[in-house]
N, C-alpha and C positions, 0 to 999 in steps of 0.2 A: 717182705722185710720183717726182721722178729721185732717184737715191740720191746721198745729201747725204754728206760727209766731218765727222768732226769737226772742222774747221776753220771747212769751212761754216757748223755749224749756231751755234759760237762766233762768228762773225761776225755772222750773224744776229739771232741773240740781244742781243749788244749795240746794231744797229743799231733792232734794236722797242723796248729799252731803252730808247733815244734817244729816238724818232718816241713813244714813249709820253711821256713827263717833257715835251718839245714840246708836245706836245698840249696836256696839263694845266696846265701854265702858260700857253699864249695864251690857253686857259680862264678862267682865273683874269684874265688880265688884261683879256678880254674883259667880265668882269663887275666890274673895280674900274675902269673910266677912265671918268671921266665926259664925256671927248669922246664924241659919237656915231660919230662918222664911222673914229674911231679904236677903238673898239670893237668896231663893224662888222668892218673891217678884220684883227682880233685872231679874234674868230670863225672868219673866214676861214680862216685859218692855222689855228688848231685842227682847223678841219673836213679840211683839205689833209692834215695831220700824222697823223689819224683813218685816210683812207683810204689812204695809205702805209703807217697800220700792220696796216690789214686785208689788202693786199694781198702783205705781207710774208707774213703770218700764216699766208693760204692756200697759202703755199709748201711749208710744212709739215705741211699736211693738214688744219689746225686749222680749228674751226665754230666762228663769234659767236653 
């Protein structure tokens, strides 16, 4: 792991903050819209939002 400043890892942190709260609401809206196609869609983005935050995550040494 490259050694991270306190700035960094404040950055960071609000940025998985972010990609997290993301996540969980295209979640969410992925399971309240009764279009298909748009719910489809809404998945998507959570799933994107998911791997952003995993790949953040591993920046920091962190296991799922």
């Amino acid at each position: 792991m490259t050694n991270l400043t306190a700035k960094d890892l404040d950055v960071l942190s609000q940025i998985l903050t972010g990609e997290e709260m993301a996540c969980k609401k295209a979640k969410i809206y992925a399971n309240t819209l009764t279009d298909t196609a748009l719910a489809q869609e809404m998945a998507e983005i959570a799933s994107a939002h998911a791997q952003r935050f995993s790949a953040l995550f591993s920046i920091l040494g962190g296991k799922q």
